[in-house]
Steps between C-alpha positions, in 0.01 A plus 500: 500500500574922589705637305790718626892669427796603711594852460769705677221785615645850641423490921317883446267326227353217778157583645468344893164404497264654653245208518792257676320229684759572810276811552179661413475666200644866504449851260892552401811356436606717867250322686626178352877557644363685824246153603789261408818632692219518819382151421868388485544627840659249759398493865892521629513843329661347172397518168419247237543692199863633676591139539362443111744818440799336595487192358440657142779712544738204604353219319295689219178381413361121469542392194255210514213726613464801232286810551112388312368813344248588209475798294278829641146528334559883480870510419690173289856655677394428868455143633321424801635301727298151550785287712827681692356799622687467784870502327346766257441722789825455687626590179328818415557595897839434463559739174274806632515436942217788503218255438477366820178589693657854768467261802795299390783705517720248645489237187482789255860625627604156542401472093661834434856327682440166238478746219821626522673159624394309206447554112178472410541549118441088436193570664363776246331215283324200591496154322114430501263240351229711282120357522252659245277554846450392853280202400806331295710591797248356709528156555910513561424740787260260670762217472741679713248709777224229549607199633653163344199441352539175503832461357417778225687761716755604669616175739652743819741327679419388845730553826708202453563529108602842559751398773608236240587798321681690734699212692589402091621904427724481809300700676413402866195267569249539780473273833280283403663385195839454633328289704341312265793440330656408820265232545488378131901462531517347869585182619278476813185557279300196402376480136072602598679788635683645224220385264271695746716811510468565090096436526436730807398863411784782647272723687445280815882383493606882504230578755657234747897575450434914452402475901839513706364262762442232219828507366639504874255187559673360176877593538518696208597883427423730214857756502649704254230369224603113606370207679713373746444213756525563863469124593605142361357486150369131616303695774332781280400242266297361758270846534535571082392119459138533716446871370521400149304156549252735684451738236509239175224322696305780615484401855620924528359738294532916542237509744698314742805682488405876377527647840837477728309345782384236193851459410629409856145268568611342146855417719354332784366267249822361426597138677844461717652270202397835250687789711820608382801460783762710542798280576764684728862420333661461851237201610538155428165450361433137498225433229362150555417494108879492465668188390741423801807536262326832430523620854799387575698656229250881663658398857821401431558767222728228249505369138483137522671485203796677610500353862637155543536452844231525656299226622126543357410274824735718724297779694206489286289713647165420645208518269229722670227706386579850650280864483668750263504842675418766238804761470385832697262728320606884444294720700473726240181303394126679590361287687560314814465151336697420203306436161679129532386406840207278479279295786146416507412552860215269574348686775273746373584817734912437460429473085317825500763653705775377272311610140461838682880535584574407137346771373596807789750712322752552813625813412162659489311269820825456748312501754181245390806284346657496901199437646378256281813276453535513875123318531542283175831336684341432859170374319741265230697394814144422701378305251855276459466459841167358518501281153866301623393516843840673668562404830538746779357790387183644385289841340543644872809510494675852343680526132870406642410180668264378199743570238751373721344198528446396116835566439628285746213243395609536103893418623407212680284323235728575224264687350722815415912504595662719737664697211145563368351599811769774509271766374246483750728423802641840384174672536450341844852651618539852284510767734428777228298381208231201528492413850180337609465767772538794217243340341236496765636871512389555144161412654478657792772749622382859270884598520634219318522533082574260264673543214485384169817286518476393875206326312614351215786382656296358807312307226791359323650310843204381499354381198620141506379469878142595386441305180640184700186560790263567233574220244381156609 
C-alpha cells in the first residue's frame, strides 16, 4: 500500500508537469502553461481553463479531488504536479495574467479583470496529497483517467443518472426525460410500456422527440424548458406507447431513424389505431369506444348526479361511428404535409408522389410543392374513381368535374358528412386561394405564383378529403 501525507503546499512551490499525459512532453515549466491554455481551447471561442477560473473563484476548489504531487529530484521545496494540472494552471494564470502564450490577449485581460474582482489570497496555498514519487501516485491516477476498469474506477454517470441529478437539484430536465416521467406517471400507459420506458437506452428516445415534426406527429411541445401536450393525453399515449414498444424490442434502432427523411419513413410506419388525434373542442366527437352514458354526458354537457330530470331514455342520441376531423394545422409548419398526416397509398406512382411531397421544404421548392400537389390530387382522385367505380365520370374528364364527382359520391354513400366535406367544397368554390383552375395555373400559366401559405392552406381543406380516397 503507497504511502502518502496532506500538506498545505505554497501555489509558487507546485511544478506543472512537463511530462502531463494531456500533451507531449515539453523543455520548461512555460511550455507547460503555453500547450495547456491552447489545448483547453473551445471551438465557440470559449475557454476551458476561463470556465475552470470561475468556478474556483465562486465555489473554491473540490475538496474531494486534491492536487497529487511528489517532491522534485533536484529541489525537496518544489512538487511536481502528477494530478490537477489543470486547476494548478488556472491558478498560477490567475496570480501572474502574463503567462499566457501573446496570441491570447483576450483571456489574459479577461484574467487580469478576475484578479481584481476576486481575492485570491485563499488561493496562495494548496491542500495536496504528497507521494514519495510518481510510481506511488501512480495507480490512483489510472483509477480516475482510464476507464471503470471494471468497477475499480471511476463509475461516470450516464445521460439519464445525470438528469436524475439535475431534475433532483431543481434544476430543469431535458425532453426526453420529462417524457419519460410523463409516461411512467400516466394513466393511458399500459404496464409493458412503462416497464419498457426505464429499460430503453435515451439516445434514440431524444433522437425521435428533438425533431419538431415528431413531437408535432405526437402532440407534444418542448417550451420554456417544459413538456407540454398539444393533444388529448389519451391520444399521445397512443404514438409514446408504439415508439417505446418499438425501441425496447428493437424493431427501430438508430439506423432507421438517424436521418430526417428516416424519422418521417419511421412515421408512416405507424397504424390508424397508433396516430395521435387532435380533437377540436367545438365538435361533438362521438368515440364509439365510449360507454353510451359516456357520450351522452360529452353531448349533452350534464352531471348525472346533479341532474334529475332528465329522462336517460329521452332524446338519447343515436349511437354512430362518425370520422373525427383533425383541428386545422398552423401553416407555420415546413412542409406541405403535416408530420401527423399518414396514408399508405397503394398505387405505386401516387405513393412515390406523396413520400416526395413529405419531404419538399415549401418555403425553399414553392413551385415543385404547386406543381406537384396539383398532380398528386388529380392522380389520388383518378385512382378513387376507378377502385369504387364512380358513376358518370371518368380520367377524361378535367380536375373540377372529377373532384366534383367524389365528393358528391362520398355524400351520398355516407362515407364522409356534409360538414366534413366543407374543406374541399371550399377549394372547389374559392375564388382567390385553392381553386382547381389556380391550380392547373400553377402548372401551366408562367404568370401565376404560389405562395407558401396559398399552399399550406390549400392542403389543410383538404386533408380529410384525400386520406378518405386513399384509405380503403
Amino acid at each position: 500500500m503507497s504511502k502518502f501525507e496532506y500538506k498545505r503546499l505554497k501555489l509558487t512551490n507546485l511544478l506543472v508537469n512537463t511530462e502531463n499525459y494531456r500533451y507531449d512532453p515539453v523543455g520548461s515549466q512555460i511550455e507547460a502553461i503555453h500547450v495547456m491554455v491552447r489545448e483547453q481551447k473551445l471551438k465557440n471561442s470559449g475557454h476551458k481553463l476561463y470556465n475552470l477560473a470561475l468556478d474556483i473563484l465562486n465555489y473554491g476548489l473540490n475538496p474531494s479531488d486534491l492536487t497529487i504531487v511528489s517532491p522534485w529530484s533536484e529541489d525537496n521545496n518544489l512538487f511536481i504536479v502528477h494530478e490537477g494540472n489543470r486547476r494548478v494552471t488556472t491558478l498560477k494564470l490567475l496570480f501572474e495574467p502574463e503567462l499566457f502564450p501573446p496570441e491570447f490577449k483576450h483571456l489574459q485581460n479577461k484574467f487580469r479583470k478576475l484578479q481584481t474582482q476576486y481575492d485570491l489570497s485563499q488561493f496562495e496555498e494548496l491542500m495536496c496529497v504528497v507521494f514519495q514519487n510518481y510510481d506511488e501516485a501512480d495507480h490512483w491516477i489510472e483509477i480516475k483517467h482510464t476507464g471503470e476498469m471494471e468497477g475499480a474506477g471511476t463509475v461516470r454517470w450516464d445521460t439519464e443518472q445525470q438528469e436524475r441529478f439535475k431534475a433532483n437539484k431543481g434544476g430543469n430536465s431535458s425532453a426526453v426525460f420529462q417524457t419519460l416521467e410523463l409516461i411512467s406517471k400516466g394513466n393511458y400507459f399500459d404496464k409493458d410500456t412503462k416497464n419498457n420506458a426505464q429499460l430503453i437506452g435515451v439516445t434514440n428516445l431524444e433522437r425521435l422527440i428533438s425533431d419538431p415534426d415528431v413531437r408535432s406527429f405526437l402532440g407534444i411541445q418542448f417550451k420554456k424548458n417544459k413538456v407540454t401536450l398539444e393533444k388529448p393525453e389519451k391520444e399521445v399515449a397512443k404514438g409514446l406507447t408504439k415508439i417505446i414498444n418499438d425501441l425496447a424490442s428493437k424493431n427501430i434502432n438508430v439506423n432507421d431513424i438517424y436521418y430526417k427523411q428516416d424519422r418521417l419513413k419511421y412515421l408512416e410506419t405507424f397504424q390508424e389505431h397508433e396516430i395521435p388525434k387532435n380533437y377540436p373542442e367545438d365538435e361533438d366527437v362521438k368515440d364509439v369506444n365510449k360507454s353510451v352514458k359516456e357520450r351522452e354526458e360529452q353531448i349533452y354537457n350534464i352531471d348525472p348526479e346533479k341532474d334529475v330530470s332528465r329522462d336517460p331514455e329521452q332524446d338519447k342520441p343515436k349511437i354512430e361511428k362518425t370520422k373525427a376531423v383533425s383541428k386545422p394545422i398552423s401553416t407555420k409548419r415546413k412542409y406541405l404535409i403535416p408530420s401527423d398526416f399518414v396514408v399508405r397509398p397503394k398505387e405505386d406512382r401516387i405513393n412515390n408522389i406523396y413520400r416526395e411531397l413529405k419531404q419538399l421544404e415549401v418555403d425553399r421548392f414553392t413551385n415543385t410543392t404547386a406543381v406537384m400537389m396539383r398532380v398528386f390530387l388529380e392522380l389520388s382522385i383518378d385512382y378513387y374513381i376507378a377502385t369504387k367505380q364512380v358513376t358518370g365520370v371518368d380520367a377524361s374528364k378535367n380536375l373540377n368535374q372529377k373532384m366534383t364527382a367524389v365528393i358528391d359520391f362520398l355524400e351520398k354513400n355516407n362515407i364522409l358528412t356534409r360538414k366534413e366535406l366543407q374543406g374541399a367544397r371550399y377549394v372547389l368554390s374559392s375564388k382567390t386561394m385553392g381553386l382547381t383552375e389556380t391550380l392547373n395555373a400553377y402548372v401551366h400559366n408562367r404568370f401565376i405564383h404560389p405562395s407558401e401559405t396559398e399552399l399550406k392552406t390549400t392542403w389543410d381543406n383538404l386533408a380529410l378529403f384525400i386520406k378518405t380516397i386513399l384509405t380503403d
